[in-house]
DRENPA-3360 file (N, C-alpha, C; in nm, 2 decimals, always signed):
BEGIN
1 = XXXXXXXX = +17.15/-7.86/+4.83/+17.22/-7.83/+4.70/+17.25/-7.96/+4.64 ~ +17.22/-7.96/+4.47/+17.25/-8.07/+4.46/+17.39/-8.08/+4.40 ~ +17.47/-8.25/+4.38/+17.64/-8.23/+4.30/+17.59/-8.19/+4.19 ~ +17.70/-8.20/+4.11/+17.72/-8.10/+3.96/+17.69/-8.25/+3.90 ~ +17.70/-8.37/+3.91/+17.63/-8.49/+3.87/+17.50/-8.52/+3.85 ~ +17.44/-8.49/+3.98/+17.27/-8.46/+3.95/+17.23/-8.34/+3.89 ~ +17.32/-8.24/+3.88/+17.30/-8.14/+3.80/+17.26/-8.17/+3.66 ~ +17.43/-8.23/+3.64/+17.44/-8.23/+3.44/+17.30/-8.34/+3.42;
9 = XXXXXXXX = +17.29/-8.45/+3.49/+17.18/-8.53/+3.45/+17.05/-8.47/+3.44 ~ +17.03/-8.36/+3.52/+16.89/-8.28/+3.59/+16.86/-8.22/+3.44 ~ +16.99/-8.19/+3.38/+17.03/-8.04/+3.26/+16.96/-8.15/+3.13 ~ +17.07/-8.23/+3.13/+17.06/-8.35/+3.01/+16.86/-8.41/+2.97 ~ +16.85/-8.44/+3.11/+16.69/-8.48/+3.11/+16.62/-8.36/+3.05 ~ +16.61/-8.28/+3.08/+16.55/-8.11/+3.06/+16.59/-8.13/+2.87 ~ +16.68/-8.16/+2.87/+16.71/-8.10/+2.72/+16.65/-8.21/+2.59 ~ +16.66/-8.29/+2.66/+16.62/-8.41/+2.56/+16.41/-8.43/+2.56;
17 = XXXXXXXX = +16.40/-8.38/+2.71/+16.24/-8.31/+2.69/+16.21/-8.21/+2.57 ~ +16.33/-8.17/+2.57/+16.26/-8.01/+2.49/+16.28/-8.03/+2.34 ~ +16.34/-8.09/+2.30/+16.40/-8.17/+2.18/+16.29/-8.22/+2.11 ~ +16.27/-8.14/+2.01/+16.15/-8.17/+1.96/+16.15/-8.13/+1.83 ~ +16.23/-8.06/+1.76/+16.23/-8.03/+1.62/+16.37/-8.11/+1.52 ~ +16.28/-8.11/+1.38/+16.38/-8.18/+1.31/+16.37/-8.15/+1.17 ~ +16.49/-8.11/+1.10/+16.46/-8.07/+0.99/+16.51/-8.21/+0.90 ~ +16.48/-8.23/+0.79/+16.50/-8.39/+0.72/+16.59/-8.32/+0.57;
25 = XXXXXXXX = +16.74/-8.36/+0.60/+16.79/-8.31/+0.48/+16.79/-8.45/+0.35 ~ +16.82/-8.39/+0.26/+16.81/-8.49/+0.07/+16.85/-8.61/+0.08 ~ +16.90/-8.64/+0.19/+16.92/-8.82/+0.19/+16.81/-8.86/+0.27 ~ +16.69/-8.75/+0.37/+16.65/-8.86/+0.42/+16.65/-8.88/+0.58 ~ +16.83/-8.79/+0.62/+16.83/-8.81/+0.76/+16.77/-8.64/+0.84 ~ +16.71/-8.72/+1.00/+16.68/-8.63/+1.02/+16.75/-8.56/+1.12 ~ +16.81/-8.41/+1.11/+16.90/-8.34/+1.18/+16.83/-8.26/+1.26 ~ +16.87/-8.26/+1.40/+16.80/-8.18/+1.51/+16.80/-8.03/+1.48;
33 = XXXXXXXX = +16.68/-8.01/+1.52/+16.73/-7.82/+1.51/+16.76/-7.80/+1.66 ~ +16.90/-7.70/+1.63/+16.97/-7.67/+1.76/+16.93/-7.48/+1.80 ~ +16.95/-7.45/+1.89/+16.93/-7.33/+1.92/+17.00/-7.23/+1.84 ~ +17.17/-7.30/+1.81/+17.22/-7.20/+1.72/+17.16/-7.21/+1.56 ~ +17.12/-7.24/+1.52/+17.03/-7.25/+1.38/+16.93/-7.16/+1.40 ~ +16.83/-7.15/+1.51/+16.74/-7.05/+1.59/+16.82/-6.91/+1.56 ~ +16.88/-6.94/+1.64/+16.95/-6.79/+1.61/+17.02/-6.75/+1.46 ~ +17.09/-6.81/+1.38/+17.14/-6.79/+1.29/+17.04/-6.72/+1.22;
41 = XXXXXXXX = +16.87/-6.78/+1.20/+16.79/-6.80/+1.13/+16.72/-6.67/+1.19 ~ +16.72/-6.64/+1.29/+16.68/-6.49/+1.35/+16.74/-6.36/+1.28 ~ +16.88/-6.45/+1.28/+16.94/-6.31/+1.22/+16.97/-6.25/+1.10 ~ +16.99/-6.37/+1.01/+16.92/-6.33/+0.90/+16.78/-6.25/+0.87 ~ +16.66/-6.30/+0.95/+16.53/-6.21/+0.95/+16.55/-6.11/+0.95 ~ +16.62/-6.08/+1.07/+16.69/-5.92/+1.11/+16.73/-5.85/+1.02 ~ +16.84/-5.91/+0.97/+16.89/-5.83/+0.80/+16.83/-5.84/+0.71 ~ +16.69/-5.88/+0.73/+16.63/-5.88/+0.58/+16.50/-5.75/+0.61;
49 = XXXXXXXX = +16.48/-5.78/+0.71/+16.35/-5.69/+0.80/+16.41/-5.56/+0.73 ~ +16.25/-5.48/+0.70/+16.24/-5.30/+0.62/+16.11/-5.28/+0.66 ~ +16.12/-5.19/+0.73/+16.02/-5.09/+0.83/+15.91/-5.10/+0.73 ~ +15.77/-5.12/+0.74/+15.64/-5.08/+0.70/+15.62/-4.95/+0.65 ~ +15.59/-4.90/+0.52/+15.56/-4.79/+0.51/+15.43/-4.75/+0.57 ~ +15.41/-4.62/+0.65/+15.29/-4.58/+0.69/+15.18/-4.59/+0.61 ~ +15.08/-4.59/+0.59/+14.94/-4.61/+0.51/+14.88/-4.53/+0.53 ~ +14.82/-4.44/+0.60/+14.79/-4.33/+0.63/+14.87/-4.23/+0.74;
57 = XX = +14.97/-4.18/+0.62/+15.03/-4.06/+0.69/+14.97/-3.90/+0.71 ~ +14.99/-3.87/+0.88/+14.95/-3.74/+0.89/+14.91/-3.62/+0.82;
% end
């Protein structure tokens, strides 16, 4: 088992791998996209989402 030290570092390494998106706001700098923006941005879709009307109904 490893300490909770090699852990957070094991976590930290993992996360900075995965780190890969960036949105570039009006000045220029570029701001990470975080998971909660992911989600924020889901859930708005959510609320905007309206069922497909059938196209050939029975």
């Amino acid at each position: 088992m490893s300490s909770p030290d090699e852990q957070h570092a094991n976590q930290a390494s993992a996360e900075s791998e995965t780190t890969h998106g960036a949105v570039i706001d009006p000045r220029g700098r570029e701001i990470p996209i975080t998971e909660s923006m992911i989600q924020q941005a889901c859930s708005e879709l959510d609320k905007q989402w309206v069922k497909p009307r059938d196209e050939n109904p029975a």
